[in-house]
Structures are given as structure tokens and as C-alpha cells.
C-alpha positions in Angstrom: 70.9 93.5 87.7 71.5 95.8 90.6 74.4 95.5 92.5 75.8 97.2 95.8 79.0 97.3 94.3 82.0 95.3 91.7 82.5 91.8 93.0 85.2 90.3 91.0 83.2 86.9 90.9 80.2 88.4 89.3 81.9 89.8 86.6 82.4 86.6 84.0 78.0 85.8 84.7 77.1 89.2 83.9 79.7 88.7 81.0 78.1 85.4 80.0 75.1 86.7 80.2 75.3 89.6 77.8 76.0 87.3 75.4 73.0 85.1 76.0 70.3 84.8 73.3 67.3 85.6 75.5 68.2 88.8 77.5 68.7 92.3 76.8 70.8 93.2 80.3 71.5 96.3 82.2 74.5 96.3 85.0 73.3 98.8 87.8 75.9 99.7 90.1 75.3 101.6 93.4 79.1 101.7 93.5 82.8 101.1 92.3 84.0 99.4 95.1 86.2 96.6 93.9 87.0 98.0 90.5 88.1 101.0 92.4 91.5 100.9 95.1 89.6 101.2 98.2 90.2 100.3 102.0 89.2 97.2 102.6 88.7 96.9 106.6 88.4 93.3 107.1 92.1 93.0 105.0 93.0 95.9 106.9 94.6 97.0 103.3 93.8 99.1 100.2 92.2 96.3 98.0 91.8 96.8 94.0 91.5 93.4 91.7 93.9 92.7 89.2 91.2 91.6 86.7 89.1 93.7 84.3 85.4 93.8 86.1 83.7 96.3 83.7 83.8 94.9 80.3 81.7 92.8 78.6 78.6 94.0 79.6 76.5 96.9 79.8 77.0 98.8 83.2 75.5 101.9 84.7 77.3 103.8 87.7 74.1 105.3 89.7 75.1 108.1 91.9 75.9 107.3 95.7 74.0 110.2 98.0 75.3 109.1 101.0 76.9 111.2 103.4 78.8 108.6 104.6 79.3 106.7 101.4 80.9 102.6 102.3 79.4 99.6 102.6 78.6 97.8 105.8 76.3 100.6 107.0 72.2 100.9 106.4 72.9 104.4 105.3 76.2 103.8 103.2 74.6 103.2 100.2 71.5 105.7 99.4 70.7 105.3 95.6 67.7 107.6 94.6 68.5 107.1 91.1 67.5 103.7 91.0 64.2 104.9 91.5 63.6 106.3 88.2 65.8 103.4 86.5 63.1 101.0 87.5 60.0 102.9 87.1 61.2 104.1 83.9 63.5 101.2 82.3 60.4 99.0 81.2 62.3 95.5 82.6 60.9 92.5 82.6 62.8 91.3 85.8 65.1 92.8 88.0 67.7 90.9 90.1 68.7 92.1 93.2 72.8 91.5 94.7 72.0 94.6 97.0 71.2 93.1 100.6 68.4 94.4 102.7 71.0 96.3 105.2 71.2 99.1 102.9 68.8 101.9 102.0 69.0 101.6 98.6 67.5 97.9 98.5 64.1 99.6 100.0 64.2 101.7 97.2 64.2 99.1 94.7 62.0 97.4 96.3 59.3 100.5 96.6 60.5 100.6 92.6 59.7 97.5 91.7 56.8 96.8 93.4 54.8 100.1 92.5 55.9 98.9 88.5 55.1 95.6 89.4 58.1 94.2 87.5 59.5 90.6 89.3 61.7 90.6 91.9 64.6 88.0 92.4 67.3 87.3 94.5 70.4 85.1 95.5 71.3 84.1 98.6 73.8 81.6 100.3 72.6 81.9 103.9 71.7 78.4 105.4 70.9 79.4 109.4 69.3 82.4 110.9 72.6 82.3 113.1 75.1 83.3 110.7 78.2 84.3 111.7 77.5 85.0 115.6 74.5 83.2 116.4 73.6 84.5 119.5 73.8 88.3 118.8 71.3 91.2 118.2 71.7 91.2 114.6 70.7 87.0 115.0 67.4 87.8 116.8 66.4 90.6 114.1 66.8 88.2 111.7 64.5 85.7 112.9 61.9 88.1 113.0 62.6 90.4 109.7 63.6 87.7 107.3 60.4 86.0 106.7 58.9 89.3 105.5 62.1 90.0 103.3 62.0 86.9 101.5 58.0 87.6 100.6 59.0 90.0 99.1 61.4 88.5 96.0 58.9 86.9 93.3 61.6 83.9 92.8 64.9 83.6 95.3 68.0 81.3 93.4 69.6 79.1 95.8 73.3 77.7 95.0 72.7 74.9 97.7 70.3 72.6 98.8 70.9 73.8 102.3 69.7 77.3 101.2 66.7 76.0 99.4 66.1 74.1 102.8 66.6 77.6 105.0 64.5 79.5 102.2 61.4 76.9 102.8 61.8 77.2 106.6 61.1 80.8 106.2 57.4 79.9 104.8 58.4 80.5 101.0 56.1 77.8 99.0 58.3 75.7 97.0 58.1 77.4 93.6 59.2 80.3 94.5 63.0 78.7 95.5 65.3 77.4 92.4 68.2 75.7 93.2 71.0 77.2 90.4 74.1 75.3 90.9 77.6 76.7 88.7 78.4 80.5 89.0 82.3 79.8 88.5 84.5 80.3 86.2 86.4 77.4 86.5 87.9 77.0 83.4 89.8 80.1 83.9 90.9 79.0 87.3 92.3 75.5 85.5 93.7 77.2 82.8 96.2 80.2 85.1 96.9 76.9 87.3 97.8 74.9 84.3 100.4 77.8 83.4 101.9 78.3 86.9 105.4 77.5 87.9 104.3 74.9 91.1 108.4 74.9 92.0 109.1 79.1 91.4 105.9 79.6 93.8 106.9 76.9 96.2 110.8 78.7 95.9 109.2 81.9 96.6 107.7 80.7 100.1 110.9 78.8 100.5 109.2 75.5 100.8 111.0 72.6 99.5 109.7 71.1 96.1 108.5 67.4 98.0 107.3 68.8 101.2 103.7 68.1 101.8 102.2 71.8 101.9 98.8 72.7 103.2 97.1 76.8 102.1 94.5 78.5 104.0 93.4 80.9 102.3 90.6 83.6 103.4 90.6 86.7 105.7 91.6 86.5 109.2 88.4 86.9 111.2 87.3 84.8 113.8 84.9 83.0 111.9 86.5 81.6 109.7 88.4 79.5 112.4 92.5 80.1 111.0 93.8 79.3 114.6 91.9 75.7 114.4 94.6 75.1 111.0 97.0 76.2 113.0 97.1 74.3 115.9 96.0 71.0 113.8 99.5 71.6 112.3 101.0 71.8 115.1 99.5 68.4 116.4 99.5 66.5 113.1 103.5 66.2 113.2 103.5 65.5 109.6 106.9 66.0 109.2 108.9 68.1 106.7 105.2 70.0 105.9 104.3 73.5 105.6 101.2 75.4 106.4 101.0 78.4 104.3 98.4 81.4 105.0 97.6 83.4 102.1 94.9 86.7 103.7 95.1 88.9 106.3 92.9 90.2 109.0 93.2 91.3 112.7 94.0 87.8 113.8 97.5 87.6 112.1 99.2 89.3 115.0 98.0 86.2 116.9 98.5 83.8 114.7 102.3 84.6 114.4 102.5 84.5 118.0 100.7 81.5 118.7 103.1 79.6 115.9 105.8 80.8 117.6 104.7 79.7 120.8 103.7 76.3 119.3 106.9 75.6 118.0 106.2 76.0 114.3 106.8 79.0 113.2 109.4 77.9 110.9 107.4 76.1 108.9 104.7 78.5 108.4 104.4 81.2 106.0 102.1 84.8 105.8 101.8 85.8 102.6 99.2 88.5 103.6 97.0 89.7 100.9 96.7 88.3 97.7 95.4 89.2 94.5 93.2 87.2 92.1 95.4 86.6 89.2 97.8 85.1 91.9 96.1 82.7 93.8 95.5 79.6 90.8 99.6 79.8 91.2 99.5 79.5 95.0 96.4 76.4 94.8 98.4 74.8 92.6 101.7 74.7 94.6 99.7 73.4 97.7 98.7 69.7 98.1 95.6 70.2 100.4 93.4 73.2 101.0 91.6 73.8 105.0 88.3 75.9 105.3 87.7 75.3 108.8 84.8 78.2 109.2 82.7 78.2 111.9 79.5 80.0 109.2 80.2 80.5 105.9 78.3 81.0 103.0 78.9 79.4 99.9 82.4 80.2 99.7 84.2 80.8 96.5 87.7 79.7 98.0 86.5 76.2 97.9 85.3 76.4 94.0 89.0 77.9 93.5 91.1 75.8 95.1 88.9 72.4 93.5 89.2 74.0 89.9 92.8 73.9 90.5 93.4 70.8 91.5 93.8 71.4 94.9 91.8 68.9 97.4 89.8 70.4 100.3 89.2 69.9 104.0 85.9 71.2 105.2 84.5 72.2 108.3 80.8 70.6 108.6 79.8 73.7 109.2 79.4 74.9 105.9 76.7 72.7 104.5 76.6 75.2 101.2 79.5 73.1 99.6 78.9 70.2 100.5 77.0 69.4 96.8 80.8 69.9 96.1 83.1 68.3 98.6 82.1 64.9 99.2 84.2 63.5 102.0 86.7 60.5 100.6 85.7 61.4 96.6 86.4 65.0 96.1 87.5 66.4 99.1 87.6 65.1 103.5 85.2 66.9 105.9 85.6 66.7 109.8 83.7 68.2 112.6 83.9 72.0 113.0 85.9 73.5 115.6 87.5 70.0 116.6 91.3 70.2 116.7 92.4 66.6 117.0 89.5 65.3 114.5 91.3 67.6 111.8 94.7 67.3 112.7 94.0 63.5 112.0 92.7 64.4 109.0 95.7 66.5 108.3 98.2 63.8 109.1 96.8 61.2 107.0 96.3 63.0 104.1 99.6 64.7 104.0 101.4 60.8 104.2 99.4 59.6 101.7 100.2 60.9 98.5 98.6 58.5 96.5 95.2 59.5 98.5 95.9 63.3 97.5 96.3 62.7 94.0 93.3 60.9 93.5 91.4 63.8 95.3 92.9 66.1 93.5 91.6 64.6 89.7 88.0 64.1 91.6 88.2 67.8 92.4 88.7 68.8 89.2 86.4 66.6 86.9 83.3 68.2 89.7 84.4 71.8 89.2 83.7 70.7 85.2 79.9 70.9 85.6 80.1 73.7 88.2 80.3 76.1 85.4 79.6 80.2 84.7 77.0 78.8 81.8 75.1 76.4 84.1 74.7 79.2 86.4 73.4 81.5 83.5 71.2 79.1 82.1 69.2 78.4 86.3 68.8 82.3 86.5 67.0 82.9 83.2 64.7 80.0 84.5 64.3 81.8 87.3 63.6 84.4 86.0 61.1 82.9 83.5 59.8 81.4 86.6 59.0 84.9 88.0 57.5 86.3 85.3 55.1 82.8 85.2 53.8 83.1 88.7 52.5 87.0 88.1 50.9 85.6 84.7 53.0 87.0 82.2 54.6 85.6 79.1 58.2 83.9 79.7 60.9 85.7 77.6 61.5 85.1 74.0 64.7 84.5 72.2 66.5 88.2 70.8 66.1 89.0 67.1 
């Protein structure tokens, strides 16, 4: 498993998976970011989780060459020492979470391919677009991807709109696996069960009853924060509070424009906030808005759901929708209209009834959306891989 750097999600698979009857597994690392305190520039802070992200599995550090070392540049990761790990580590697969913007994916890939050992890789993308659509980077994409995605033996898709975007790319059928799970959501129930919903809500001085609605995500354009905010504004539900839990260049304008909007009061920045926090904060909200304009998969939605705390999505994020149904586990509206979600807003928020019964749909969904599920689709993917180049599938460990 070869990874550009610690991403506090991965860490309970590749735990999970160590302990899996059928693999022998090997945690490459082309760097500590994450585990680490480092800069993050899209929180504009220095970001370290609160969680422990090394143990439980085996893990390897390889040595970062870089003369600008950081991710986000072609040439911030440069990872010779993969080379040899692959042409020497006699694997039967190799799983790839470095993305083809760095130097040191070509090097696995020249590895891999001269040892002839299976490729895979995960993706969440469901456009060519992503997040600005009519850019440079947009038009490279339409004509690089196709020849990337040849080149993984087997990709794992978490959503039927990336197995869709995968096959529109000319990649036969049985090389895409949809793998739903890949969250650990009985840890997310479990710190929610144990919060303090008034001492957080105290906290934020927000009054016990008053309908509250999170947002929780960085501050960047694309994720759309101003649309919450001025759907607020215009739902009038009264006595709520909108709470914003991230930060980002936007928040100097977000602060403004509450100000301006006449709302201010009833809005709260919390700025950054770390993992072990956030079941507490779900769980003191009543409704949870992901208005994004492109996004992924995103975890946020798998946190606040674990944690009993209904969603509003933007229809732009087709990855989630195997998870927010609109009216059963969750309400989804048309990206990037106001009114549409401060309707939304409005109604929900006045119907508590309607909440709660959202709420116990969101959480008996993020049951099956599970860390073991997850697990179970990637070693048939990677069984899958080793199949189409003719080779036996793994055996169960003595």
C-alpha cells in the first residue's frame, strides 16, 4: 500500500486489514504528513490529528528526495526508494493512494510494471471537470486520464458515479469494482454517543432547543460555504444557528457578509477542528449542509450520518448519493441555488419530527457502510487483478 502521505481516514482499513486472514501487508509512506504538525495551506494552520495513525499495521517511512519536499507539486514528492521496494518486495499486488501529480507515482508505476506485479487504485472522481471545470488542469485531464487509468490492472470505485466516469474513460467493465464502506462508523457513533450535546451547544452559546445547522469543511470556493450562509439568512427559521466548523481564505468574507446580512449573531466560527472533536460538534447540530459545487466522496457526509446528524446535499456530488437519499436519509436540492436550499432549510429546521426520523435513517445506513465491507471489496479486487494477468488468487495465511 503506497501512500503519498498519513490520511487519518486510512488508518482504521490499513488497521483492519492487517488483521485480515488473507494478506501479509506493507504500509509505504512517501511521507509523514498528517501524523506530523505541519502547515496546512488550505486551513491556513499548522494541522496534526489528534488520533494515533501509525499503529496497527506495518509501515515503512521511504525517504522524500525532494528539494522542495510538500505535497501539491509534481516534484514534491520524489521517492527513489520505492523503486527497489517493489522490484525487490516479491508482492503480489500493490495499491496505489499516490495520485499521478507526483513523481513518485511514475516510479511505481515504471516498478511495477517492469515486475509485472498488479496494479490498483481508488478513486472518487466522477467528471473530468473537477473542481474548476473550465481550466488548464480540466483540459489535460481529458486527454491524460484515459492513458492513466490503463495503466491500474483493477481501479475500486466507492460510487456508482465513479464506476460510471471510470467506464467513460474506455476501461472494460472488469477492470472497475465498485467497494462501498471505508468508514469507521462505529467509532464515530460511539464518541457521539458519549458527547455532552448541551456543554458543546453551551460552548457556542447556542441555546439547548434552538434548531442549529453545522457546516463543516474548509473554506474554499468550492465547497460553496457562502451558498449556507445566505440560505440562512433567507430561511428566517427563527431562534436558529448556523455554526461553521473549518477555516480557509473565505472566512474573512464570510464574517463580513453575515454581518452585512444581518446575522451575525447567530452564527458561529469555530475555525479548525480536530478529529476527536467533531462526533461532539455533529451531534449537537440538528442538520448538516454540504453544498459543494465538485466534491469527491466526502468523508464529512459519512461523519456527520454516523452521528446522527441528517444531511443536505448539493446534487452536485453524485458520489454520496448511494448514501443520502433525499426524504429517507438525508434532503438534496439543486447546487448553487439559494432559495431551493433555504426552503429546504426552513422546513426542516420547523419540523422536528421530520429531523428525527432522518436522523435514525442516517444512522441505521452508516451500519453497513463499514471499515470491514470496505476491506473485504479490496481484497476482491485485488483477487480480481491477479485473475486477469492469470495468476492464482490469494490463499488464506497459515
Amino acid at each position: 500500500m503506497v501512500c503519498s502521505h498519513v490520511v487519518q481516514y486510512i488508518a482504521p482499513l490499513f488497521r483492519q486489514m492487517a488483521q485480515h486472514p488473507k494478506l501479509d501487508m506493507q504500509v509505504a509512506y512517501c511521507s509523514l504528513q498528517g501524523a506530523k504538525p505541519m502547515l496546512d495551506r488550505e486551513f491556513g494552520v499548522e494541522v496534526a490529528w489528534d488520533l494515533p495513525l501509525l499503529e496497527g499495521y506495518p509501515w515503512v517511512e521511504l525517504p522524500n528526495r525532494s528539494p522542495r519536499p510538500g505535497l501539491g507539486r509534481f516534484f514534491g514528492l520524489v521517492n527513489p526508494g520505492l523503486w527497489k521496494l517493489v522490484r525487490t518486495g516479491r508482492f503480489d499486488v500493490v495499491v496505489s493512494y499516490t495520485g499521478y501529480a507526483y513523481l513518485t507515482f511514475w516510479i511505481l508505476v515504471a516498478a511495477a510494471k517492469l515486475t509485472r506485479v498488479p496494479l490498483l487504485s481508488s478513486t472518487d472522481a466522477y467528471n473530468l471537470g473537477g473542481v474548476n471545470p473550465r481550466g488548464w488542469k480540466s483540459l489535460l485531464k481529458r486527454l491524460c486520464l484515459p492513458f492513466v487509468y490503463r495503466l491500474y490492472d483493477v481501479v475500486v470505485a466507492p460510487s456508482h458515479a465513479t464506476v460510471r466516469f471510470v467506464e467513460s474513460l474506455g476501461i472494460p467493465k472488469e477492470r472497475i469494482l465498485f467497494t462501498p464502506g471505508g468508514f469507521d462508523s462505529e467509532w464515530w457513533a460511539h464518541e457521539a454517543d458519549r458527547s455532552d450535546r448541551r456543554g458543546t451547544r453551551a460552548r457556542w452559546g447556542v441555546p439547548e432547543k434552538s434548531p442549529t445547522l453545522i457546516f463543516c469543511a474548509k473554506l474554499q470556493p468550492w465547497k460553496r460555504p457562502q451558498d449556507v450562509l445566505r440560505a440562512f439568512a433567507k430561511a428566517g427559521a427563527v431562534e436558529s444557528c448556523l455554526i461553521f466548523a473549518g477555516d480557509g481564505p473565505l472566512r474573512p468574507e464570510l464574517e463580513t457578509e453575515a454581518k452585512t446580512l444581518g446575522v451575525s449573531k447567530h452564527v458561529v466560527f469555530l475555525g479548525f477542528v480536530n478529529q476527536t472533536q467533531l462526533p461532539a460538534l455533529y451531534r449537537a447540530a440538528d442538520l448538516f449542509v454540504l453544498p459543494s459545487g465538485y466534491d469527491g466522496c466526502p468523508l464529512v457526509v459519512c461523519e456527520a450520518m454516523a452521528c446522527g446528524c441528517p444531511v443536505v446535499l448539493s446534487d452536485a456530488i453524485p458520489g454520496r448519493f448511494e448514501l443520502v437519499r433525499h426524504g429517507e436519509t438525508g434532503l438534496i436540492y439543486p447546487c448553487g441555488n439559494v432559495d431551493a436550499l433555504a426552503s429546504v432549510l426552513r422546513e426542516a429546521l420547523e419540523n422536528p419530527e421530520k429531523l428525527k426520523r432522518l436522523s435514525l435513517s442516517a444512522v441505521q445506513r452508516m451500519k453497513t457502510w463499514s471499515v470491514p465491507a470496505y476491506v473485504e471489496g479490496l481484497v476482491d479486487a485485488m483477487d480480481q487483478a491477479l485473475r486477469l494477468q492469470g495468476r492464482p488468487v490469494m490463499e488464506l495465511q497459515a
